[in-house]
C-alpha positions in Angstrom: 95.3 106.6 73.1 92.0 104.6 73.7 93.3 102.0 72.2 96.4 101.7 75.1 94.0 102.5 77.6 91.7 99.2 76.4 95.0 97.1 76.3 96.1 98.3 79.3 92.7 97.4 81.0 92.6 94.0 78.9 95.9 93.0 80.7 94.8 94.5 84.1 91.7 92.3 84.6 93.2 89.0 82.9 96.1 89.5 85.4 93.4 89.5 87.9 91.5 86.7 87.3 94.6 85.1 87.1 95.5 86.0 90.9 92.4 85.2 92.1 92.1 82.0 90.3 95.2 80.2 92.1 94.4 77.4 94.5 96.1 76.2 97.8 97.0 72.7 97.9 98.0 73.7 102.0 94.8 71.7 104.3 91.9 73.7 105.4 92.5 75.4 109.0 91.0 72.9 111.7 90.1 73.5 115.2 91.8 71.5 117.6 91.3 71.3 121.2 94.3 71.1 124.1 94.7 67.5 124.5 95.4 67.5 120.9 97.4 70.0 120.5 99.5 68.6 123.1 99.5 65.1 121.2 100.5 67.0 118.0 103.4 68.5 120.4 104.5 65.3 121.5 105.4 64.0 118.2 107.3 66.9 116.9 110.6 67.2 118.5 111.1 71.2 117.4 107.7 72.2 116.7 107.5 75.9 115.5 104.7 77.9 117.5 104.5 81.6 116.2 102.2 83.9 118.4 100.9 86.9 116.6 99.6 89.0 119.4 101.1 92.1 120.6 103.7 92.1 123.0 101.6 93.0 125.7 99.4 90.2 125.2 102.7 87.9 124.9 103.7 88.8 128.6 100.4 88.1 129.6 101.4 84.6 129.2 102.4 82.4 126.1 104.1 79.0 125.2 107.4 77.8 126.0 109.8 78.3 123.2 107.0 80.9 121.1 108.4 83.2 118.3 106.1 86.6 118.9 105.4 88.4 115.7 103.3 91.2 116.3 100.3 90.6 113.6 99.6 94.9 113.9 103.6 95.6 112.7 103.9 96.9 109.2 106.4 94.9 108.7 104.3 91.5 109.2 103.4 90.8 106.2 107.1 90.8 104.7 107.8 88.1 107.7 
């Protein structure tokens, strides 16, 4: 029995370290301010803008042609 239980924890942390040890190749998150956000809009022709604030916050006011996913749903990380 120990010997299944030592395996068992063996295989748990190597699969683990192997999780954490994966690397993005996506580039870093950068702040950007209006006028280049607008630039960036410019040159996309069907830019995809997803807003992940609650509905409420949505009908405050968002942009044109925004997809609202609703970051608090459970279902937001299957999205």
């Amino acid at each position: 029995m120990k010997t299944y239980l030592k395996t068992f924890f063996v295989f748990l942390l190597m699969s683990i370290l192997v999780a954490c040890s994966t690397e993005s190749t996506d580039e870093p998150i950068k702040d950007i301010s209006v006028n280049e956000f607008e630039e960036l809009l410019s040159q996309n022709s069907q830019p995809v803008i997803l807003d992940v604030r609650t509905p409420e916050e949505y009908a405050e006011g968002h942009i044109d042609g925004a997809m609202l996913t609703n970051f608090w749903e459970m279902i937001f990380k299957n999205k």
